[in-house]
C-alpha positions as CSV (number, residue, x, y, z in Angstrom):
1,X,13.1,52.7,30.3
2,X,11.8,50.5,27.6
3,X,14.8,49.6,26.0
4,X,17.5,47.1,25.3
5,X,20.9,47.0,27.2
6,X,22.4,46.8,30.7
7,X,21.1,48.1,33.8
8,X,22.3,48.1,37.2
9,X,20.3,48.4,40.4
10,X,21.9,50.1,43.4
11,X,21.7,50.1,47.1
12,X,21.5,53.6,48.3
13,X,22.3,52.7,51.6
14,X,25.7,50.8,51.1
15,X,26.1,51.1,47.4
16,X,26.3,47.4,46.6
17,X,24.7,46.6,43.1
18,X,23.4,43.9,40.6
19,X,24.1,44.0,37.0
20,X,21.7,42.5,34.4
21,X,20.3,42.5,30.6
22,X,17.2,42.4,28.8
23,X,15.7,43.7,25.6
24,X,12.9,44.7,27.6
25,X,14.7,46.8,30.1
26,X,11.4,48.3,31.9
27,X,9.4,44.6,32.2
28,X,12.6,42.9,33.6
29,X,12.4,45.4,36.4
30,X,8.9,45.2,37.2
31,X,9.8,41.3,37.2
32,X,12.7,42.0,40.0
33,X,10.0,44.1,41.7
34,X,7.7,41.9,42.0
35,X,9.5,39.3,42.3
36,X,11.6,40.7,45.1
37,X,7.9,42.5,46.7
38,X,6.8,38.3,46.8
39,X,9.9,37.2,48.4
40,X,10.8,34.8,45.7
41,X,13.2,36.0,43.2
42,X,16.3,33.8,43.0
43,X,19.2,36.0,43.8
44,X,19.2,35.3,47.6
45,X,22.1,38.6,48.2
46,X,19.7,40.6,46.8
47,X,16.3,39.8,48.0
48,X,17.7,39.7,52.0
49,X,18.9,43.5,50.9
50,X,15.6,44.5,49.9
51,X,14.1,42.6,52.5
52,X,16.1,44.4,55.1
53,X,16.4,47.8,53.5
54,X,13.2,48.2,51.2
55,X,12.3,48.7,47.6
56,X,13.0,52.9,48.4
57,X,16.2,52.6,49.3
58,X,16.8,50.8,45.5
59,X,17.3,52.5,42.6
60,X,17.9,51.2,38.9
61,X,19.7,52.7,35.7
62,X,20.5,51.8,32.1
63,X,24.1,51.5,32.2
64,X,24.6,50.9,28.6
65,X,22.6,50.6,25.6
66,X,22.3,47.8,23.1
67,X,20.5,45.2,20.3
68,X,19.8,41.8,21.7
69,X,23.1,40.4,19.4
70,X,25.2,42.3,21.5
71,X,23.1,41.7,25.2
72,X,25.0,39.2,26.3
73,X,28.5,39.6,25.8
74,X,28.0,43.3,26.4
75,X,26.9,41.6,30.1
76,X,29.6,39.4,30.3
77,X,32.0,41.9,30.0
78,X,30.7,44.0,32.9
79,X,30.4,40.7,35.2
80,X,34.3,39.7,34.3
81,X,34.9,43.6,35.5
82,X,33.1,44.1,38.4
83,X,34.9,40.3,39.5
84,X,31.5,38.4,40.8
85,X,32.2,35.9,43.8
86,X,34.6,37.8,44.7
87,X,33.6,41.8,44.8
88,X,31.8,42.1,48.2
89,X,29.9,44.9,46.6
90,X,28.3,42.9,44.2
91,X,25.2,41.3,44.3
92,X,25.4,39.2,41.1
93,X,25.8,35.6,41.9
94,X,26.0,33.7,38.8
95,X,29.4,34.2,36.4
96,X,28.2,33.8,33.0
97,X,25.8,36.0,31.0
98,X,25.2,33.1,29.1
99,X,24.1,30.5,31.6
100,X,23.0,32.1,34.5
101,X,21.8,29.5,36.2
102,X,24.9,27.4,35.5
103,X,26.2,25.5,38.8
104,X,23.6,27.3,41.1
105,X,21.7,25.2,43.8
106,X,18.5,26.6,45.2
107,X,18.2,26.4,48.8
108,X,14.4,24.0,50.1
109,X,13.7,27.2,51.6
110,X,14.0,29.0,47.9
111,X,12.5,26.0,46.0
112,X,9.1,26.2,48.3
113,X,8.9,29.9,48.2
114,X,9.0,29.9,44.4
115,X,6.6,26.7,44.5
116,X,4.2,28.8,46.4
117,X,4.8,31.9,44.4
118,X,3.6,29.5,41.3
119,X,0.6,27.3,42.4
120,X,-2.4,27.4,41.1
121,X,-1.0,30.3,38.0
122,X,-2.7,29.2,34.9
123,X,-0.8,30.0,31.6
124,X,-3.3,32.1,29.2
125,X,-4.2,30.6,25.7
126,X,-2.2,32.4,23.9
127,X,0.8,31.4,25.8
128,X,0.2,27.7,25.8
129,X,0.2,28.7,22.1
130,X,3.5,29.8,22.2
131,X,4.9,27.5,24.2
132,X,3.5,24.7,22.0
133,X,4.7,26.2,18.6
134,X,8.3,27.0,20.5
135,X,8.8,23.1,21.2
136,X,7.4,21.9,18.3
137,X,9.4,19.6,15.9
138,X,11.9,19.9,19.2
139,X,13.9,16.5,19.5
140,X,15.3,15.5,23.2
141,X,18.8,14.2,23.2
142,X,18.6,10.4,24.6
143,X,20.7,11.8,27.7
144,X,18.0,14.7,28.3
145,X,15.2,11.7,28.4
146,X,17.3,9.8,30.7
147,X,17.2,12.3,33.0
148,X,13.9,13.2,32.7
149,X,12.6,9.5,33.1
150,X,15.4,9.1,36.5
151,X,13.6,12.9,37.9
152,X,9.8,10.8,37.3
153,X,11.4,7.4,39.2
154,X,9.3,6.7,41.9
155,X,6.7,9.8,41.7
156,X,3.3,8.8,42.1
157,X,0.1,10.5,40.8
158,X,-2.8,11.5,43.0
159,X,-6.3,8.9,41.0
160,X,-7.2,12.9,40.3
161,X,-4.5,12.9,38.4
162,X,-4.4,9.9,36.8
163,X,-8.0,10.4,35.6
164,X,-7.3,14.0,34.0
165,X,-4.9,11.6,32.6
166,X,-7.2,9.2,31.6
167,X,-9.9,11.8,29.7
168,X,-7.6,13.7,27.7
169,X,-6.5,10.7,26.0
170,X,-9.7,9.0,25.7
171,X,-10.5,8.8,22.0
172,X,-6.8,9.5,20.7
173,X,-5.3,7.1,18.2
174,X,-2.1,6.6,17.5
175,X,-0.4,7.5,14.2
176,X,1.5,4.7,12.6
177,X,4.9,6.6,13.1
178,X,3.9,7.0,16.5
179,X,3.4,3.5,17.0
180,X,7.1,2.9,15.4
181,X,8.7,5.3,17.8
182,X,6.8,2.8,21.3
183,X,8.1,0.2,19.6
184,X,11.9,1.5,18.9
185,X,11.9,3.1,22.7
186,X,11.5,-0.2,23.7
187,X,14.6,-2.3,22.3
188,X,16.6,-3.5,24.3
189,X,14.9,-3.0,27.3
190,X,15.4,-5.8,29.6
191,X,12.6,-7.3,31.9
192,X,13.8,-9.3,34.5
193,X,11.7,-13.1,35.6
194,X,10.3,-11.4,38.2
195,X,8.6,-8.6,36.1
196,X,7.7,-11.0,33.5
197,X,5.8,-13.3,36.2
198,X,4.2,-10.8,37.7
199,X,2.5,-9.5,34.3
200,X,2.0,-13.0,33.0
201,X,-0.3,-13.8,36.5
202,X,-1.7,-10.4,35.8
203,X,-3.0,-11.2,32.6
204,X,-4.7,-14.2,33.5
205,X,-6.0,-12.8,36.9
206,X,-10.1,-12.5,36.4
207,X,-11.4,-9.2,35.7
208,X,-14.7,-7.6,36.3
209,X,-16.6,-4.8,34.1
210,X,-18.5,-2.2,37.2
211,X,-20.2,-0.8,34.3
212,X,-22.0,-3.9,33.4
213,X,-20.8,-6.4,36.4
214,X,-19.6,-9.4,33.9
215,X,-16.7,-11.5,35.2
216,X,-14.0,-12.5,33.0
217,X,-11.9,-15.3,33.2
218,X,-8.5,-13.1,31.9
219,X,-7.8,-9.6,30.7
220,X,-7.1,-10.7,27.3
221,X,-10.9,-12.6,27.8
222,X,-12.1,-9.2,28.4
223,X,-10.4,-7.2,26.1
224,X,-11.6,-9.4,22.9
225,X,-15.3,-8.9,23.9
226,X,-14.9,-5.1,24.2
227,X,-12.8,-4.6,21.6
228,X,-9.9,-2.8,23.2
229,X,-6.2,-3.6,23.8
230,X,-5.7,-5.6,27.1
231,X,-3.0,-2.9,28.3
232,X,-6.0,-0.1,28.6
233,X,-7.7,-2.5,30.7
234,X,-4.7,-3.4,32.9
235,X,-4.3,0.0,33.4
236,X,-8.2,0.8,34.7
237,X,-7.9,-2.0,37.3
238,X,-4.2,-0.4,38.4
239,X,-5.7,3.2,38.5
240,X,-3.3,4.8,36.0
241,X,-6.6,5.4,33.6
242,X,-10.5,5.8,34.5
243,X,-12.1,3.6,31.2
244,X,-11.3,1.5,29.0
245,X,-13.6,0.8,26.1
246,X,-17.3,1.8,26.0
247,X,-20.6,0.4,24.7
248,X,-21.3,0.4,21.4
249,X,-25.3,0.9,21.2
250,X,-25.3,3.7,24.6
251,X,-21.8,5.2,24.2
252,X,-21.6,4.3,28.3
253,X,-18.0,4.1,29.5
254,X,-16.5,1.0,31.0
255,X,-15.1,0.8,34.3
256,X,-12.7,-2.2,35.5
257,X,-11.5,-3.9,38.8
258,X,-9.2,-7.4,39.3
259,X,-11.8,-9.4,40.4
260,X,-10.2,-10.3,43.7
261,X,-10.1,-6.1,44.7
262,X,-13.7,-5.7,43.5
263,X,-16.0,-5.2,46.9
């Protein structure tokens, strides 16, 4: 079944149904299977069906055939038939073809079991390769930022983390434009007396190199002798990065602490 168009999968055992589309009829399947075999797949009607009755007592067939232009409105018109939230013999769960996910909340129990279903998968090269020339040249909408920087508020990363962190960007230098784009994020951000006090006494806190055990006075002490931007070394003696600067005859890596946290 290796074609484009709708298919429907049918209970045997009461006759209640799900209706669906892909190009690929025969992979979306074998994604419901296993999906549905690994108790995570999204439609919670359907997996307590198959959970209760077994994958025999399923069966799927292509309902109708057609090109991907057509897929979706094609699907839309059988879910506006067949009624969803409100046929007792369907199923389907989500109204729209076109945004299936649209209004949907996944229970905690759903969001772990999908969580589990998805640690430690590693995407192959050649997808990372996909997925990086897909969102290429992509722009986020100021609103879509917002609400990925309110999703981040608060999260904290493991010093594992924070160090992969650290490593992949050790080296990298900044393109001008990217410098201009920092710098235009940044107006009109306010920073309120307390926030300004606490990184004014942080910059004139002393600091101490572990690679080499010199004492600085301030950050911005220890940053003109390395040769680095004061910032990198904040960061080391917060955790967020593992180095900052490095020496220039051995190549050595330097490590930093706020001289007052250094045992």
């Amino acid at each position: 079944m290796n074609k484009s168009g709708i298919y429907k999968i049918t209970n045997t055992i009461n006759n209640k149904f799900y209706i669906g589309s892909s190009v690929n009829i025969r992979a979306r399947i074998t994604n419901h299977r296993s999906q549905l075999n690994r108790g995570v797949h999204d439609n919670n009607h359907l997996q307590r069906a198959w959970d209760k009755y077994g994958e025999k007592s399923f069966k799927v067939e292509l309902i109708k055939e057609c090109n991907d232009e057509e897929l979706l409105y094609e699907e839309q018109k059988y879910l506006d038939k067949i009624g969803v939230g409100e046929n007792p013999n369907c199923y389907n769960i989500a109204k729209s073809a076109f945004a299936p996910t649209l209004g949907r909340e996944l229970s905690n129990e759903t969001k772990r079991k999908i969580g589990n279903a998805n640690k430690g998968k590693m995407h192959t090269e050649e997808t990372k390769a996909i997925l990086s020339k897909k969102h290429t040249g992509k722009t986020l909408s100021k609103e879509h930022r917002h609400k990925m920087s309110i999703s981040r508020t608060g999260r904290v990363c493991t010093k594992e983390t924070r160090n992969k962190i650290s490593d992949a960007l050790t080296g990298i230098k900044r393109t001008d434009g990217t410098r201009q784009k920092l710098r235009e994020s940044h107006i009109g951000i306010e920073i309120s007396q307390e926030q300004r006090k606490k990184m004014a006494e942080g910059n004139y806190k002393k600091v101490v190199c572990i690679t080499t055990g010199e004492v600085f006075e301030s950050l911005k002490d220890a940053a003109k002798v390395v040769g680095v931007n004061y910032t990198n070394i904040t960061n080391c003696c917060r955790g967020r990065q593992k180095h900052a600067g490095r020496d220039k005859e051995t190549g050595e890596l330097f490590e930093w602490k706020y001289l007052d946290e250094y045992a």
